[in-house]
C-alpha positions in Angstrom: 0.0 0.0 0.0 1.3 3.7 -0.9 0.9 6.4 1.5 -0.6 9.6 1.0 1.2 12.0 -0.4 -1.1 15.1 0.9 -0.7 13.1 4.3 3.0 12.7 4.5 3.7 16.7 2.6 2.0 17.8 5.7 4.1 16.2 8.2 6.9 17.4 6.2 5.7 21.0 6.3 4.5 20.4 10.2 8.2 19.1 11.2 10.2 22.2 8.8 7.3 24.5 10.6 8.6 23.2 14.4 12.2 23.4 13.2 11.8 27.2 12.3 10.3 28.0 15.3 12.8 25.9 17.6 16.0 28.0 15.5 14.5 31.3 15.2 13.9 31.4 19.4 16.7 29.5 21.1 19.0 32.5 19.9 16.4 35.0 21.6 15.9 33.2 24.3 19.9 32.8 25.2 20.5 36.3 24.5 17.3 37.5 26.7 14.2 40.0 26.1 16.7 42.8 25.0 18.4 40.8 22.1 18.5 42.4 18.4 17.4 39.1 16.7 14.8 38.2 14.2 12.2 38.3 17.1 12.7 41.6 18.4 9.8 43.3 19.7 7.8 39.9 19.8 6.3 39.5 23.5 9.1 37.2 25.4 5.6 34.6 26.6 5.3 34.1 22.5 9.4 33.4 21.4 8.9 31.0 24.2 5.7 29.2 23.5 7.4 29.0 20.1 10.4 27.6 21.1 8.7 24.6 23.7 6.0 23.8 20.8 8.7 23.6 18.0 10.5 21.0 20.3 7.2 19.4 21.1 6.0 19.4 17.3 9.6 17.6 16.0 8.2 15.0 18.4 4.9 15.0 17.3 5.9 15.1 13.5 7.8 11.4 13.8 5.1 10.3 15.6 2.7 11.4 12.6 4.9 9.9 10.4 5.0 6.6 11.9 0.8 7.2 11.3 1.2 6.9 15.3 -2.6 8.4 16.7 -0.3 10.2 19.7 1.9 11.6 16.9 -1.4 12.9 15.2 -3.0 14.2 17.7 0.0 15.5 19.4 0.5 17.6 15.5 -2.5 18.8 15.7 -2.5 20.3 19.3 0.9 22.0 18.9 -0.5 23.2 15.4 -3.5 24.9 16.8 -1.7 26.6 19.8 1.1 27.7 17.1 -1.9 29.0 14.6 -3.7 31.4 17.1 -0.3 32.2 18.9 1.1 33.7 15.3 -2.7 35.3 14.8 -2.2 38.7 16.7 1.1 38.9 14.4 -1.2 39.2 11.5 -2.1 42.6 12.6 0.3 43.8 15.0 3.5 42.5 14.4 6.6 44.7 15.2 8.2 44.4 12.0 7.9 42.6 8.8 9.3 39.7 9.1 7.2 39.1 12.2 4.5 40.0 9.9 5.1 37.0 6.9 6.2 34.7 9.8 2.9 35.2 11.5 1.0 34.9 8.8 3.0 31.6 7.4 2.4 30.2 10.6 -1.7 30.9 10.8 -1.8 29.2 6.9 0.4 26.1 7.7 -1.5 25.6 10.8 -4.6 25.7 8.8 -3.2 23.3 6.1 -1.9 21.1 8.4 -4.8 20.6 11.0 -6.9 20.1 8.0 -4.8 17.2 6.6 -4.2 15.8 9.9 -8.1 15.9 10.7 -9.2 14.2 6.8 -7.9 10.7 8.4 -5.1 8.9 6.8 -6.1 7.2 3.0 -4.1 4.7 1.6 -4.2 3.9 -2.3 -4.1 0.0 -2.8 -0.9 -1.2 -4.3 -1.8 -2.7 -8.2 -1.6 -6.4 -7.8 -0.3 -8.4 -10.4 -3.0 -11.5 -12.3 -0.9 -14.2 -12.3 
């Protein structure tokens, strides 16, 4: 049997999404709330909700991949919580790149809850007359 493809290109996406947040807040959060990073101006409460729920999402994404239900449901918990964290960005973010970030965030949390929440379909593998 072949996976699905729409299945397994949102894990992908959900596991690159966690890794971006993880690498875009550790350096904030080491350098404190008056660093000059990427996240400057970003509330410290949200850099470190994004930092825990990247780490908690690269969990959740090899959990998804092994089409565990924890893994799945784990996804689409940390997916949520990342979507309406990122939604106030939409309007009020500091500075642009906060802006496309938060906005990223709200449409890959949309995509990926949505995937995540169609069930898993498998396509039967062609079997051979013999």
């Amino acid at each position: 049997m072949r996976q699905d493809v729409l299945y397994k290109t949102a894990v992908i996406v959900h596991a690159i999404s966690s890794l971006f947040g993880v690498l875009t807040s550790l350096p904030a959060l080491m350098e404190g709330p008056n660093a000059h990073t990427i996240t400057e101006g970003v509330p410290q409460f949200v850099v470190m909700a994004s930092a825990l729920l990247g780490m908690a999402g690269l969990i959740s994404a090899y959990g998804a991949w092994k089409y565990q239900k924890w893994g799945m449901m784990l996804a689409i918990f940390t997916e949520a919580i990342s979507g309406l964290l990122a939604l106030p960005g939409v309007l009020m973010a500091p500075t642009e790149f906060a802006r496309v970030s938060s906005i990223t965030g709200v449409l890959i949390a949309v995509f990926v809850i949505y995937v995540l929440l169609r069930g898993v379909r498998f396509v039967p593998s062609p079997t051979r007359n013999r």
